[in-house]
VOGU-947390 format. One line per 2 residues: number of its first residue (from 1); their letters; for each residue x, y, z of C-alpha. Coordinates in steps of 0.02 Angstrom, whole numbers. Last residue first. Layout:
NUM) A) X Y Z; ...
***
This chain:
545) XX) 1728 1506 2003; 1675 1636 1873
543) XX) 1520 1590 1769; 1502 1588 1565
541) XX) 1349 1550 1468; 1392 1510 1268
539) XX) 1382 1576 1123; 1439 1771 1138
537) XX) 1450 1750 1341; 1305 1770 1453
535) XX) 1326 1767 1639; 1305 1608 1757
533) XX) 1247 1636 1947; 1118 1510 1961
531) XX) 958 1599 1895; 1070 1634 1746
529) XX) 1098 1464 1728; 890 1417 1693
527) XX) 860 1559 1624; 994 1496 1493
525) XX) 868 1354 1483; 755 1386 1321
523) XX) 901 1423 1201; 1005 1264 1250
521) XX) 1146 1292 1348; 1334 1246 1315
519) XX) 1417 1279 1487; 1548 1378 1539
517) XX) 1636 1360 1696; 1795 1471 1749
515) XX) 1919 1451 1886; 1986 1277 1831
513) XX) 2126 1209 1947; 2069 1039 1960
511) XX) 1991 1050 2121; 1905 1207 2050
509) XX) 1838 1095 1908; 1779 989 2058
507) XX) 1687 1090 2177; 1582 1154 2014
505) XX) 1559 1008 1966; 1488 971 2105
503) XX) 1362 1133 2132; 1305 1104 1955
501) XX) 1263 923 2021; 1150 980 2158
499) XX) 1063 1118 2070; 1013 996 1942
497) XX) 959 870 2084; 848 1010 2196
495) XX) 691 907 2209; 587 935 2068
493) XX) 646 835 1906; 682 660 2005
491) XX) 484 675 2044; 447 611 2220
489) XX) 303 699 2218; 259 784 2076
487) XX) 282 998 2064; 240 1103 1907
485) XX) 353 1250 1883; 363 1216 1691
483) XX) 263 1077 1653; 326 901 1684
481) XX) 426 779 1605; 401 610 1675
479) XX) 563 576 1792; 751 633 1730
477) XX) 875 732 1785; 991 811 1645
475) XX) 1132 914 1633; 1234 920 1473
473) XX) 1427 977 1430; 1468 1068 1572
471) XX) 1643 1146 1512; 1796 1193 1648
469) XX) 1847 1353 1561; 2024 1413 1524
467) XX) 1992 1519 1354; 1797 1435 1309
465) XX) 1716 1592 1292; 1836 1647 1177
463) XX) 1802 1528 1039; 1938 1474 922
461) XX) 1905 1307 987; 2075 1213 977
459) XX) 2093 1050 1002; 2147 983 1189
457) XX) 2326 945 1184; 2323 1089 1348
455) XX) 2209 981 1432; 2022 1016 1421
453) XX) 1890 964 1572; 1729 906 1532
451) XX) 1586 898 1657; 1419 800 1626
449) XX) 1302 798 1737; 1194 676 1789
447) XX) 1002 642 1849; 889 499 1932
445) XX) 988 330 1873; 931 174 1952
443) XX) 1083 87 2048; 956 13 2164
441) XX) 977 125 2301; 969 277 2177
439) XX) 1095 362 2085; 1150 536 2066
437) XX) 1291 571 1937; 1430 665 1897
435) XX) 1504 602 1711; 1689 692 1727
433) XX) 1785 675 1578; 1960 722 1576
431) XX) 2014 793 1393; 2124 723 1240
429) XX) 1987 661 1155; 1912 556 1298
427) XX) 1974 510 1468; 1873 440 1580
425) XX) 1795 490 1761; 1638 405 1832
423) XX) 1587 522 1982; 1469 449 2102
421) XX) 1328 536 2214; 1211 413 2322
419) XX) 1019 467 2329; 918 403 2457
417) XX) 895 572 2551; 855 629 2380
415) XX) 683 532 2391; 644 455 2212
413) XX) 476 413 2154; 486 306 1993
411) XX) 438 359 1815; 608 344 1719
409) XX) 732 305 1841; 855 297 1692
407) XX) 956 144 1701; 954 59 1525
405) XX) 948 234 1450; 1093 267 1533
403) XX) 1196 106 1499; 1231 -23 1616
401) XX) 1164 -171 1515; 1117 -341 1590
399) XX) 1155 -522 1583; 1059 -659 1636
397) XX) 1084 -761 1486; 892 -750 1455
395) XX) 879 -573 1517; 993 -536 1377
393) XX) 892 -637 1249; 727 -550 1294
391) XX) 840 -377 1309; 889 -423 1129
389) XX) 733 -446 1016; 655 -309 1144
387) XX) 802 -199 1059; 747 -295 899
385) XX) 579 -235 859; 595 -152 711
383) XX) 579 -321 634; 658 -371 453
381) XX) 814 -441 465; 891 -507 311
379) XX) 834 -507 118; 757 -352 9
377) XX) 689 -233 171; 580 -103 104
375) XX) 401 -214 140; 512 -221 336
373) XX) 466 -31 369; 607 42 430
371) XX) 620 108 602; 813 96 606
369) XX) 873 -17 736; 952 -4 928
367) XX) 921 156 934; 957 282 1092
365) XX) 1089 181 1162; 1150 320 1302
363) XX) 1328 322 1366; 1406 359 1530
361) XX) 1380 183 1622; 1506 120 1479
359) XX) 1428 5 1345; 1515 -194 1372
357) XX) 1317 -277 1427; 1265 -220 1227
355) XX) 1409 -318 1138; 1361 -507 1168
353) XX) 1158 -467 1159; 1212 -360 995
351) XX) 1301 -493 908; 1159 -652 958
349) XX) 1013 -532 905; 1096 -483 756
347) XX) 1143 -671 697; 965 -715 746
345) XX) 899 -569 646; 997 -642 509
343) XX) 1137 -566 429; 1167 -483 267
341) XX) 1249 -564 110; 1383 -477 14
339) XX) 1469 -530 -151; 1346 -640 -218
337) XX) 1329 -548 -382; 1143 -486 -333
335) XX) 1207 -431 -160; 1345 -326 -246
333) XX) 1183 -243 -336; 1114 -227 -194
331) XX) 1248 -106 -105; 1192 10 -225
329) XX) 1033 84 -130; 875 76 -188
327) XX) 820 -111 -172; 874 -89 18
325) XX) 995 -223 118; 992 -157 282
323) XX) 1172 -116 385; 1123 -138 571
321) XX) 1077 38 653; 1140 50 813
319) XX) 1137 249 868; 1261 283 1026
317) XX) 1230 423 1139; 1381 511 1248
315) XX) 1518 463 1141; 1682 385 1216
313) XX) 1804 423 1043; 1961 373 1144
311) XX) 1954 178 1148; 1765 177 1199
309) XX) 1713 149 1015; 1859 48 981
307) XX) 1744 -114 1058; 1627 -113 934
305) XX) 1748 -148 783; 1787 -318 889
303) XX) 1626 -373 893; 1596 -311 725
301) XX) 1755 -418 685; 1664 -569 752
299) XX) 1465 -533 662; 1583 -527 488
297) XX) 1613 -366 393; 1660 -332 213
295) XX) 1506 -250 178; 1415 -195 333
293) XX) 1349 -295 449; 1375 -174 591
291) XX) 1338 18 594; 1377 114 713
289) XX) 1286 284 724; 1382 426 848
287) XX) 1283 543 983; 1423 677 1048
285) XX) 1356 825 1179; 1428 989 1119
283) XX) 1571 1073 1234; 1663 1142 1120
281) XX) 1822 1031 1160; 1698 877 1145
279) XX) 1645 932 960; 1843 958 910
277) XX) 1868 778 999; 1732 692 900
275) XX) 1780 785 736; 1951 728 771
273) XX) 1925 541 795; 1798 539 637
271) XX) 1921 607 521; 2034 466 608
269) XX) 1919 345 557; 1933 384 368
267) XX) 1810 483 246; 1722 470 111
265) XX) 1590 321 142; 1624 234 -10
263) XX) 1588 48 81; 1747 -9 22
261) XX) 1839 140 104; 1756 137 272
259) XX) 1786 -66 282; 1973 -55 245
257) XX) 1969 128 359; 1916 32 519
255) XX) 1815 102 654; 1642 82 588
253) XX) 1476 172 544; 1528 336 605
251) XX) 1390 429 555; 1361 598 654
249) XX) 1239 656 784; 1297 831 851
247) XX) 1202 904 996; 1190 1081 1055
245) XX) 1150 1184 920; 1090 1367 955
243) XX) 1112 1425 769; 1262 1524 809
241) XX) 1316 1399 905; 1309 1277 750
239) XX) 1417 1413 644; 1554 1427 789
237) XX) 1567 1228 758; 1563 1260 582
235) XX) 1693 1352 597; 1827 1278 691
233) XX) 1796 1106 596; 1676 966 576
231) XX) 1608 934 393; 1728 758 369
229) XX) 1626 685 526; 1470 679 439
227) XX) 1293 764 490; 1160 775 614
225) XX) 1060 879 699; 1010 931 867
223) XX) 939 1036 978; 908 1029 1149
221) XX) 800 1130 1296; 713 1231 1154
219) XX) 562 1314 1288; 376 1289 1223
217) XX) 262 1431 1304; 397 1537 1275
215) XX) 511 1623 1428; 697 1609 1319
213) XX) 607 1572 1178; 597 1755 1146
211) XX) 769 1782 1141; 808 1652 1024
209) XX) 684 1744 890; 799 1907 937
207) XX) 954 1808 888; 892 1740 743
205) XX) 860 1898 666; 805 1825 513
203) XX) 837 1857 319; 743 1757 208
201) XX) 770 1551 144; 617 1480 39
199) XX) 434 1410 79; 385 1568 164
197) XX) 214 1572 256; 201 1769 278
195) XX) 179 1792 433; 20 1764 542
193) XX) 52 1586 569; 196 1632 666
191) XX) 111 1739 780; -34 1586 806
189) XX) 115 1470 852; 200 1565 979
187) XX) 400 1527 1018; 392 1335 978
185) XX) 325 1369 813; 428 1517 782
183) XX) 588 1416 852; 571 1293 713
181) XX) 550 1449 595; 710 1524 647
179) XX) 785 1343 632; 753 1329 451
177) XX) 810 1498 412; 948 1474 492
175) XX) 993 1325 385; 912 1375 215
173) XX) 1036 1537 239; 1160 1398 281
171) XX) 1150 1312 108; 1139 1123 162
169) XX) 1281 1021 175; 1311 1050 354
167) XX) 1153 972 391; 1201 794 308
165) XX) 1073 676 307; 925 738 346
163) XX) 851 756 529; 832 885 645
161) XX) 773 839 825; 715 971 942
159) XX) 718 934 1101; 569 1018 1177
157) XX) 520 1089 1356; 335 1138 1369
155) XX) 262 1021 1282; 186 906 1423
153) XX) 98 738 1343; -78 709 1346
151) XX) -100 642 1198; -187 803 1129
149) XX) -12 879 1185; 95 773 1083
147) XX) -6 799 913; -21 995 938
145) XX) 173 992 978; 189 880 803
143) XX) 85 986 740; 168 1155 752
141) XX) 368 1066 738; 306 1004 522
139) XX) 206 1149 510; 337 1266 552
137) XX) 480 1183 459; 390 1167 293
135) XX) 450 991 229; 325 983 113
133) XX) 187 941 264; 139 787 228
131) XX) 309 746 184; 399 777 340
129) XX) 232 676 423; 275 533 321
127) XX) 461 539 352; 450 531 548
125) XX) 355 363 530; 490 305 386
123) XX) 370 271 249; 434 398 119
121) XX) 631 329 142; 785 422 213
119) XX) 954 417 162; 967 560 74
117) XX) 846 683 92; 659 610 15
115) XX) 581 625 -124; 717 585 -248
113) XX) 735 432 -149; 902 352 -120
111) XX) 948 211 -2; 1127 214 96
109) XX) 1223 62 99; 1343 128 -55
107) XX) 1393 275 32; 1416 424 -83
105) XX) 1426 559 29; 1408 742 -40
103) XX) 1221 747 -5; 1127 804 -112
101) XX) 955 889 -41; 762 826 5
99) XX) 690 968 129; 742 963 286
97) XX) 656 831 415; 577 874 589
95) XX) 570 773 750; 485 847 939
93) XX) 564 758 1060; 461 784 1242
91) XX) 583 788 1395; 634 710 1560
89) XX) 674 544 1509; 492 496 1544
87) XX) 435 585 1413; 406 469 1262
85) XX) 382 332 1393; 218 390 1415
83) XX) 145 306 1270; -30 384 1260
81) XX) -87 459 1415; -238 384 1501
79) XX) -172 325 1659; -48 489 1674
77) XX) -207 595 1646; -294 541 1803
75) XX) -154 549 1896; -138 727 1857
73) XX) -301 754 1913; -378 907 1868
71) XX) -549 926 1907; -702 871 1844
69) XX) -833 944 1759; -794 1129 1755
67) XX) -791 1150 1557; -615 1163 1522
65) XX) -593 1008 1630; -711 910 1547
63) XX) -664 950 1381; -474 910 1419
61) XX) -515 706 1498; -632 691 1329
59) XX) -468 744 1230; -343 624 1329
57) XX) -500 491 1303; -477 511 1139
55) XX) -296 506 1124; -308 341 1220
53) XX) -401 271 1069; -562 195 1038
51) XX) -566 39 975; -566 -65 793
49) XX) -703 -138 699; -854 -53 602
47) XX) -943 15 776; -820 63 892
45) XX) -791 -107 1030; -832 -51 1189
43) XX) -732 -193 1302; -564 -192 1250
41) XX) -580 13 1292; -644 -7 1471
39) XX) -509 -172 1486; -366 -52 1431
37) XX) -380 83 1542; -437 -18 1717
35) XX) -602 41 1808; -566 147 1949
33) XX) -715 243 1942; -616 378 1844
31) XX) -602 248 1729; -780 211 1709
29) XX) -825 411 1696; -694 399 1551
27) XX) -772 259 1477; -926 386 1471
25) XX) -838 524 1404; -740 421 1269
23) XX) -930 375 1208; -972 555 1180
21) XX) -809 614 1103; -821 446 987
19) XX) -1008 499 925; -942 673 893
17) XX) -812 614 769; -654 599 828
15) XX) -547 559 695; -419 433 706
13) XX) -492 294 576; -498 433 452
11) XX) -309 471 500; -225 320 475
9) XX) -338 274 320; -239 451 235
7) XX) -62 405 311; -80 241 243
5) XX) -147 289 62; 7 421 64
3) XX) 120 288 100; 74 161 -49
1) X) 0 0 0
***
């Protein structure tokens, strides 16, 4: 079934007609009864087939408060909400695509689709709504916040996510304008709606649409893009603070230049070494893709690639994404001549359950798969689902994975009384790496910091506010996001843990001789800093120690 036919049955069958609003108020009534979620909906059947969805009840749950019904109940909502887990690391992603561009790679594993930017496909989740809107950037980040708040979820601190391909490739007056009108969605969506709906690159004050973020109803608390190794230099690292960029995803995809160069990805692992250092001596937070079975590779040396990732390069995300054999991308034709053959999802399952339980306590597996459709898959694994694939075969062995994401507190309560401060130090691109975190009884995860200090073969920034400082890479405490100056008990984002870890790193950059911090803050938390004694610098916030 083409996309668009998809997209369109997708959202007839989510429409709430009247007769839905009046039949989620009554399960809702049930619920609020103490009736559980998912047996009230199992049990009214729609008429035609199919259920009612938690968006609808989310919707019923918003009527009722606007008109005086019922009250609000937080705990209410957090039953009903659709897929919580989207913001129980603390914030809501919001995901937007550029428009379809070249891309100066030539990659031989990577699909093309004139309708898409490289590397993408139509049916990607996050590609379909790119498209339905025409790439527009303020559409695209205006309903996706409209989307995630009818579900329920908070919106009021975003990470926004921009995908692509390569950013840096991209004409930078398409660039800022791109993010300007990111931030006009987030900044006031009915202002923005007002202007003139430009489809092409004008002059902004991006600075001034910054400013406003600063107290919007949606504060920028991350942004990121993504792009290759080979783009990463003095200036384009002053260029991404210019546009308020504070995360760099880039595509490794393996740590040895035989397999690099037969693959045609363009660049050599010690391009990728000093674009990871360059990005950790500014202070950005690191995310890179690795990429087994890819040509030339066998399930042993990807064991053995996998392990160079924490020999110097120490990112703070990692992206899995097993090479897929795609009918659009030229790595199939060496599959039609026998020369490459990818593995099974038994294969992957076995290779990543071996590798997963080695990640460092610092770093976050965001993906453990690329959310491709399988009907695009020609031969080799085909489920999305294979980071349960793995923790089922983990959990099997009785193994388990230390990572961050693997030990976020998520939900829980946590009482700070409880809490038990550690500092994991490393060294990473020629600096001493300081990831300060609090931990609970149980070795969950409730918030970290982390704090980067430069030696003098640290790479050179160019940028002033950087001359001598201690840098504080990323705070984060997580629990369910919540609104702005909202309080939940127990919450790991409301009792004093960011404050708490600024003052230790504090304590030990001076330790180490620093007597400056700087750290690289997203648009919609310099308030944030500035509340605790940090001053503004020209791109990033500076404070005396």
């Amino acid at each position: 079934m083409e996309f668009t036919e998809k997209r369109q049955r997708w959202k007839k069958f989510n429409t709430l007609t009247p007769q839905k609003m009046e039949l989620a108020h009554r399960l809702l009534d049930q619920i609020r009864a103490g009736d559980d979620v998912m047996d009230v909906l199992r049990h009214h059947p729609l008429e035609g087939g199919g259920y009612l969805n938690k968006a609808a009840l989310v919707a019923a749950y918003n009527e009722m408060v606007k008109a005086g019904t019922i009250e609000p109940d937080g705990t209410l909502l957090e039953k009903i909400r659709m897929k919580p887990m989207r913001t129980l690391s603390g914030v809501t992603t919001v995901t937007v695509l550029t428009k379809p561009y070249p891309c100066p790679g030539k990659c031989i594993f990577c699909p093309t689709d004139v309708r898409m930017p490289k590397s993408y496909l139509p049916d990607e989740p996050g590609a379909m709504r790119a498209l339905e809107h025409q790439f527009d950037p303020f559409t695209q980040v205006e309903s996706r916040i409209r989307a995630l708040k009818n579900l329920g979820h908070p919106t009021d601190k975003i990470e926004l996510l921009i995908l692509g391909g390569t950013w840096s490739s991209y004409r930078r007056d398409y660039q800022e304008w791109f993010v300007a009108r990111c931030f006009d969605a987030m900044n006031d969506p009915h202002h923005g709606e007002d202007r003139e709906n430009q489809k092409e690159p004008s002059v902004v004050n991006l600075p001034n649409i910054h400013s406003i973020n600063e107290t919007a109803p949606h504060r920028n608390v991350g942004l990121v893009i993504e792009t290759r190794p080979d783009e990463i230099n003095p200036e384009e690292i002053k260029w991404l603070r210019h546009l308020g960029v504070t995360k760099v995803q880039m595509g490794a995809q393996s740590f040895n230049d035989h397999i690099l160069e037969i693959n045609k990805r363009g660049h050599d692992v010690e391009a990728t070494r000093q674009a990871a250092a360059l990005l950790r001596a500014a202070g950005f937070k690191i995310v890179l893709h690795w990429m087994p079975n890819l040509l030339g590779a066998t399930p042993q040396t990807d064991r053995e690639d996998f392990a160079r990732l924490w020999e110097d390069f120490c990112p703070d995300e990692i992206k899995i994404y097993p090479n897929q054999l795609l009918a659009n991308a030229e790595l199939y034709e060496y599959w039609q001549r026998g020369e490459f053959q990818p593995y099974t999802t038994e294969e992957l399952v076995d290779l990543i359950a071996d590798i997963k339980p080695t990640i460092p306590r610092y770093c976050r597996v965001n993906r453990v798969i690329r959310d491709i459709p399988g009907n695009n898959v020609v031969e080799g694994n085909r489920r999305t689902s294979l980071r349960q694939d793995v923790q089922a075969e983990m959990k099997r062995r009785g193994t388990r994975c230390q990572c961050v994401r693997c030990r976020e507190v998520k939900g829980k309560a946590v009482a700070l009384s409880a809490m038990r401060l550690h500092d994991h130090v490393y060294p990473a691109g020629k600096a001493e790496e300081h990831f300060i975190s609090f931990n609970t009884e149980d070795d969950r995860l409730a918030g970290f910091i982390r704090l980067s200090l430069p030696s003098q073969e640290s790479p050179a920034t160019g940028m002033a506010d950087l001359d001598g400082a201690a840098l504080i890479r990323e705070v984060h405490v997580y629990g369910q996001s919540l609104q702005v100056g909202a309080e939940k008990t127990g919450a790991a984002q409301h009792v004093g843990l960011g404050t708490r870890l600024l003052e230790e790193a504090e304590r030990v950059a001076k330790e180490n001789g620093f007597a400056k911090l700087a750290v690289i803050a997203a648009v919609g938390t310099r308030q944030y800093y500035l509340d605790r004694g940090f001053e503004r610098g020209e791109y990033y916030l500076v404070k005396n120690i």
